[in-house]
VMD Tcl script that draws the C-alpha trace (Angstrom):
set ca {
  {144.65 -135.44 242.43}
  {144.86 -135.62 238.59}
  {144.11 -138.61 237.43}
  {147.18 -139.58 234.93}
  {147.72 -143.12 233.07}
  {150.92 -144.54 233.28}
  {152.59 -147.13 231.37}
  {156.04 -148.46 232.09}
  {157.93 -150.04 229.13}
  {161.03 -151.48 230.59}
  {162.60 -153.59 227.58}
  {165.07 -157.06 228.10}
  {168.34 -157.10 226.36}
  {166.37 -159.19 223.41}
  {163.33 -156.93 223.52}
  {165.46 -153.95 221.70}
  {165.06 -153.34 218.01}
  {167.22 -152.27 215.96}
  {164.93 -150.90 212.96}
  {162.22 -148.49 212.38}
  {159.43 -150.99 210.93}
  {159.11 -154.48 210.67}
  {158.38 -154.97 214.35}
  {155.18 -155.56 216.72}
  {155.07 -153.48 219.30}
  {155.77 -154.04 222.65}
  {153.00 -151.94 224.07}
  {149.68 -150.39 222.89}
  {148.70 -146.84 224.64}
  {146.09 -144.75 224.25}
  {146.68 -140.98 223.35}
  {147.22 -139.26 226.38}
  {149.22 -142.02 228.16}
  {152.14 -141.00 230.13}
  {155.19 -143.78 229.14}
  {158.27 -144.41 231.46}
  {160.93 -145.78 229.81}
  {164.10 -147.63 229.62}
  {166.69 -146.83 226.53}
  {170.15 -148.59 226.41}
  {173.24 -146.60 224.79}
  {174.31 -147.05 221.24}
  {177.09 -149.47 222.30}
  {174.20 -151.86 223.58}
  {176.40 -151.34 227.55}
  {179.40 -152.88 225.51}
  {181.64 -150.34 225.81}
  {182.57 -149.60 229.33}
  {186.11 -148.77 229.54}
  {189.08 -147.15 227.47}
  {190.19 -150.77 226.16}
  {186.57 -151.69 224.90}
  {187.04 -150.67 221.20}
  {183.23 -150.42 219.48}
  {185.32 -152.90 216.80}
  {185.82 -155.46 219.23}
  {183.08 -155.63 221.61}
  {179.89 -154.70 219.25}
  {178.41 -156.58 216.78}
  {177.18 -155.15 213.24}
  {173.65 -154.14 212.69}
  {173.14 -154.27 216.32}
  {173.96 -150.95 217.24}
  {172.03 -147.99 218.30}
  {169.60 -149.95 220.12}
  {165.94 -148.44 220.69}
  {162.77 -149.14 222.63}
  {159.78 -149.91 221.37}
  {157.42 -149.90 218.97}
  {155.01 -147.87 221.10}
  {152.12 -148.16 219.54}
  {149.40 -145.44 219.59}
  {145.30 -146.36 219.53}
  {143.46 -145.05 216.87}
  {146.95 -143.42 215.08}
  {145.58 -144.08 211.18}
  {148.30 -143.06 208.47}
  {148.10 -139.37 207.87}
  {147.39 -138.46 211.42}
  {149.75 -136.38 213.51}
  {151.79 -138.21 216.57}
  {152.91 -135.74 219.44}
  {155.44 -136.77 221.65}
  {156.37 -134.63 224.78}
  {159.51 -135.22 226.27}
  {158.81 -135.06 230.54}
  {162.31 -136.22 231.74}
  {165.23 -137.97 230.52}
  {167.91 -139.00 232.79}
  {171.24 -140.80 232.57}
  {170.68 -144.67 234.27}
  {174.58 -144.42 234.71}
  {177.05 -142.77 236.20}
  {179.09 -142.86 233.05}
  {179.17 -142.13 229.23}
  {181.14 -142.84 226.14}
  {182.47 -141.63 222.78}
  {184.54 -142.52 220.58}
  {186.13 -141.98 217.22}
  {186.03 -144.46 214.20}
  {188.69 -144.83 211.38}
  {185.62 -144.97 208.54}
  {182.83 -142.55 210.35}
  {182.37 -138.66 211.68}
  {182.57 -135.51 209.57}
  {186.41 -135.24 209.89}
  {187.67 -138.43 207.96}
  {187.23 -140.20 205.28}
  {184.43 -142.26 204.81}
  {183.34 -145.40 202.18}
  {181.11 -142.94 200.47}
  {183.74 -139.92 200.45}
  {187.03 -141.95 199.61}
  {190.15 -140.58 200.32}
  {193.88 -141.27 200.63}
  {194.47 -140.77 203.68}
  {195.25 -143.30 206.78}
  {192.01 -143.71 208.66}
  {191.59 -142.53 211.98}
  {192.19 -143.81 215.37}
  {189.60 -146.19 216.78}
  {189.62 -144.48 220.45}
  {187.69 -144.35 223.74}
  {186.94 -141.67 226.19}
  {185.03 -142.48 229.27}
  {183.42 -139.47 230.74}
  {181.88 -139.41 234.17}
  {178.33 -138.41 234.59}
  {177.29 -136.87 237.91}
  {173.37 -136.05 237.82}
  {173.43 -134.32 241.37}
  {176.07 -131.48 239.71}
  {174.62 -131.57 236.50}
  {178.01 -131.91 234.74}
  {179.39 -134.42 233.01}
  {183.08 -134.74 232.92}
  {185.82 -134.88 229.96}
  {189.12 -135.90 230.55}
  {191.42 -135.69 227.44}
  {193.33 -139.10 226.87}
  {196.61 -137.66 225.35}
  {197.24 -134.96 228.41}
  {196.30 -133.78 231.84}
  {193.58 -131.43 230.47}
  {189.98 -131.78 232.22}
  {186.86 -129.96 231.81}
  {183.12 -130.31 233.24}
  {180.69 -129.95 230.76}
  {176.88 -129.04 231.31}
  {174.91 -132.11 231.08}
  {172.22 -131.79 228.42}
  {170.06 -134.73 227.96}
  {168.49 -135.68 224.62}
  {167.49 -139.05 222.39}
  {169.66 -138.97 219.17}
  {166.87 -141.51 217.63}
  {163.42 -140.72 217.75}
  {160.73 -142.21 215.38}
  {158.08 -143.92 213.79}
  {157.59 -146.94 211.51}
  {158.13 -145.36 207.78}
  {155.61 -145.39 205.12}
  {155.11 -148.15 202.29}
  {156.44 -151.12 204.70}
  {159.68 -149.76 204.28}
  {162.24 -151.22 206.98}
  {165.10 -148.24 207.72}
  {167.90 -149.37 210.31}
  {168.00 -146.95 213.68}
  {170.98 -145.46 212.55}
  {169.09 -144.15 209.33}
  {167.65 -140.30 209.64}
  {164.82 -139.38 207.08}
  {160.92 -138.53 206.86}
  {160.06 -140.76 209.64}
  {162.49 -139.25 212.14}
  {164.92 -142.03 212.96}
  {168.82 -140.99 214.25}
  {168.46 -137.35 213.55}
  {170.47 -136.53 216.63}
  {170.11 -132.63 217.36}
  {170.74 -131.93 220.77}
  {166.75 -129.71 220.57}
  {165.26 -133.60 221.70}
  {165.36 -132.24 224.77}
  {162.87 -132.67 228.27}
  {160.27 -130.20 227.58}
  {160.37 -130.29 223.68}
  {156.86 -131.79 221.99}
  {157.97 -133.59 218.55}
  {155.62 -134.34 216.19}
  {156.03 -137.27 213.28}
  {153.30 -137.76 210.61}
  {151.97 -141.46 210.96}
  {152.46 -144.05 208.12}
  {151.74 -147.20 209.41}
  {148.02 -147.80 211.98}
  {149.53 -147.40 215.64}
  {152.65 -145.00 214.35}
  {154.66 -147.53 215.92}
  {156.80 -144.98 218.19}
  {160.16 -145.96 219.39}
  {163.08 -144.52 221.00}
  {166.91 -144.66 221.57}
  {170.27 -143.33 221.53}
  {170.27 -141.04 224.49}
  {172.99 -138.72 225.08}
  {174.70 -136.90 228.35}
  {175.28 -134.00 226.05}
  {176.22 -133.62 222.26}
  {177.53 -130.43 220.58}
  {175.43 -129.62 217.43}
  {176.94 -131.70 213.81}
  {178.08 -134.57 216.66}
  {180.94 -133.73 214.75}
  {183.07 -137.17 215.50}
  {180.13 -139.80 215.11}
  {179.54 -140.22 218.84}
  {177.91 -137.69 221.21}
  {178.25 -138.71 225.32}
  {176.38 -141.88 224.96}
  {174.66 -142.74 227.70}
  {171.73 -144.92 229.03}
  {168.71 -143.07 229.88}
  {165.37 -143.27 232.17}
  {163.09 -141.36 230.20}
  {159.27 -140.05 230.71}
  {157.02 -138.90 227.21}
  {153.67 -138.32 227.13}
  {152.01 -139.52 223.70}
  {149.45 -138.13 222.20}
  {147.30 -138.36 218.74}
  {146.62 -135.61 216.00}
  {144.25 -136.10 214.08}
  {145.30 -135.49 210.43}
  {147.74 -132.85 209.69}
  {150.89 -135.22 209.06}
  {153.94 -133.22 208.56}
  {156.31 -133.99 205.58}
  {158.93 -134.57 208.06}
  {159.50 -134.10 212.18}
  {158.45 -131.41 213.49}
  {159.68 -130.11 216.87}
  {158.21 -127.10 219.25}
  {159.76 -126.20 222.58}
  {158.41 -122.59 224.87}
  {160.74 -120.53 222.87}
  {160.88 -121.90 218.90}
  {159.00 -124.43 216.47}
  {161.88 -126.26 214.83}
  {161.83 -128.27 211.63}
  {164.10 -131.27 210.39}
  {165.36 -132.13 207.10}
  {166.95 -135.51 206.53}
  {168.99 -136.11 203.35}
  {172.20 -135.77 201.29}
  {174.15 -133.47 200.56}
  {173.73 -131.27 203.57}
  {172.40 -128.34 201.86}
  {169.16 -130.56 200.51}
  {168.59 -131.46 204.59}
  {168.87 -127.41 204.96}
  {166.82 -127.24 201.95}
  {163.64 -130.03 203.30}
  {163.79 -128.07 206.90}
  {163.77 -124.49 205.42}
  {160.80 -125.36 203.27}
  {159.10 -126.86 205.41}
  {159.76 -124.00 208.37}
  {157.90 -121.45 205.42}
  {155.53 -123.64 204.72}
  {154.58 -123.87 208.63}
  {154.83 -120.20 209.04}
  {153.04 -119.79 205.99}
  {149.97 -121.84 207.10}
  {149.98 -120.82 210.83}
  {150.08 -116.86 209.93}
  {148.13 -117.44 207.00}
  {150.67 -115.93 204.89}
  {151.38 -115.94 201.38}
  {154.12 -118.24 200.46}
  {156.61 -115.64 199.39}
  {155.58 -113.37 202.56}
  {156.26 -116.38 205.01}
  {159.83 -117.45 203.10}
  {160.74 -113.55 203.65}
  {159.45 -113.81 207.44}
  {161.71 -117.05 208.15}
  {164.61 -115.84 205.77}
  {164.99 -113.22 208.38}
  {163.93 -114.50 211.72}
  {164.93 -117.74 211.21}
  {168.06 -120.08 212.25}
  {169.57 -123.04 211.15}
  {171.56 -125.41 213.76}
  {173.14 -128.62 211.61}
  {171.85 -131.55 213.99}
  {174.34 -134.38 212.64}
  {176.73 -134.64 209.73}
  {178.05 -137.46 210.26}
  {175.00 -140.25 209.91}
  {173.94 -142.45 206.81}
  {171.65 -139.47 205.55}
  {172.65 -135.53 207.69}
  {169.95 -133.70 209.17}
  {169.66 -130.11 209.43}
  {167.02 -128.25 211.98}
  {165.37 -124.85 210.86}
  {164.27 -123.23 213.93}
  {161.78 -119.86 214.33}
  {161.12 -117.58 217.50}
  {157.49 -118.03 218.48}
  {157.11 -114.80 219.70}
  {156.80 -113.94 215.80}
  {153.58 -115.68 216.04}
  {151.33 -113.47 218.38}
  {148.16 -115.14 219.57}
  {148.94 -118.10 217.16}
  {149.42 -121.73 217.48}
  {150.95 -124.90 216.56}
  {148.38 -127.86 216.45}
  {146.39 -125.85 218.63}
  {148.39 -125.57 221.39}
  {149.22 -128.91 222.29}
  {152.61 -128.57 223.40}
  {151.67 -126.09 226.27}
  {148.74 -128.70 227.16}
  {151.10 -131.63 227.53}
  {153.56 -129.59 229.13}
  {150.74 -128.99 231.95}
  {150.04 -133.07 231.52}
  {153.88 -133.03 232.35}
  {154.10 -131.01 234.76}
  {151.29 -132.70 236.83}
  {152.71 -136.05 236.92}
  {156.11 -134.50 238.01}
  {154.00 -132.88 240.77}
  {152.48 -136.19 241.36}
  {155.67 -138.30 241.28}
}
mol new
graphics top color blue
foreach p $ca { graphics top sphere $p radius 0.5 }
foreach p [lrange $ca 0 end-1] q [lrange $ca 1 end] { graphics top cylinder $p $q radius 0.2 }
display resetview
């Protein structure tokens, strides 16, 4: 029997934060430590129904609740923190969405004004059934139903940012944050450059599924019970997350306008094909210009995030940090064996 250590971080209703810095952390691991976990939806469990409108029943800044900080032992700024994603299930057996009169990609917002009447504040309760793997829309205004694939994933995934900065959850940028794209997945390996001594990992926002832009502001929001395994780099920070799964290594860029996020992830996608090939700059921006792709993660957030993504199988015998994602997905796959 492997030998695996397990921590179980399991947060009360006032243990949640609500930023990325400014917090102690509710645990200490050391690299290598397999973390169970309990996240809350972005509601905070408020919304629960058709007639609970976010407006009404939430409270502003506390939204988008997240668990943690995690911190890591011996995580120094400029090190490298890996996070493999084991599991991540919905703790209910329903989610919510919703649309907002000032927030999505579709409507006018208080930093693109328009004349137009704002949108609809409006609910849809979708029912999550784990066993079938399908989660279930129902459209409010007709008859019209549809089961749709569950697809797990944390919309909010970070560490503490650099230079004591203090960045609400909601916030996307360097440090990772609410970057939502749907590719923070089980069995994806993220990996955030560390800032602050202990990285001070936390996490949030799960989702039942979420189509790629979350287009309206809300994805299925959803509870989750979630297993990571964190581990420690040392050195080799990247600029901004970094994300590898068995088929691609994916890059972020958090910023606006939308075409700077394309711009951060592109650049940094050649500069990490660049380095791992040992290519000449120009050489790896042709490689990725061509091989590459480019799924928007969210437009809708304080800051969009774009995700540059590249096959590995372009890389031959080659490997990110040294192959760590395939040894914590074997870490992973051993405590599922185990469990």
């Amino acid at each position: 029997m492997t030998l695996l250590e397990v921590v179980s971080v399991r947060p009360t209703y006032h243990q949640y934060a609500y930023t990325f810095g400014g917090r102690r952390p509710l645990v200490t691991v050391r690299p290598g430590t397999i973390v169970e976990l309990s996240t809350e939806d972005c509601f905070g469990g408020s919304v629960r129904g058709i007639d609970d409108l976010p407006s009404a029943v939430c409270t502003f800044p506390y939204l988008n609740p997240v668990t943690g900080p995690i911190a890591v032992e011996g995580a120094e700024p400029g090190d490298t923190l890996a996070v493999h994603f084991v599991d991540i299930t919905p703790a209910r057996d329903w989610g919510i969405s919703s649309t907002f009169p000032h927030f999505g990609a579709l409507t006018a917002t208080p930093t693109t004004a328009m004349l137009h009447a704002p949108l609809e504040e409006r609910v849809w309760v979708y029912d999550l059934d784990v066993a079938a793997g399908v989660c279930r829309f129902r459209a409010r205004k007709s008859d019209f139903t549809v089961e749709l694939p569950l697809d797990p994933m944390h919309g909010t995934v970070g560490v503490a940012p650099a230079g004591g900065e203090t960045l609400m959850s909601i916030t996307p940028g360097a440090h990772g944050g609410n970057m939502d794209t749907p590719e923070m997945r089980a069995g994806t390996t993220a990996y955030f450059g560390v800032n602050v001594a202990g990285g001070m990992l936390s996490i949030g926002d799960g989702h039942a599924r979420q189509g790629e832009g979350e287009v309206c502001g809300t994805a299925v929001e959803a509870a989750m019970r979630t297993v990571i395994v964190v581990d420690l780099i040392k050195g080799g920070a990247p600029a901004s997350p970094r994300l590898e799964n068995d088929e691609y290594l994916l890059t972020t860029g958090s910023a606006r306008p939308l075409e700077d996020a394309f711009r951060i992830s592109q650049r940094d996608l050649v500069d990490w094909a660049a380095d791992l090939l040992d290519l000449e700059l120009l050489d790896a921006y042709q490689l990725v210009s061509q091989a590459g792709l480019a799924p928007a993660a969210n437009v809708c957030d304080t800051n969009y995030t774009m995700v540059g993504k590249l096959p590995k199988a372009v890389l031959g015998r080659h490997r990110a940090y040294e192959g760590r994602h395939d040894h914590l997905r074997a870490v992973a796959a051993a405590y599922l064996a185990e469990r």
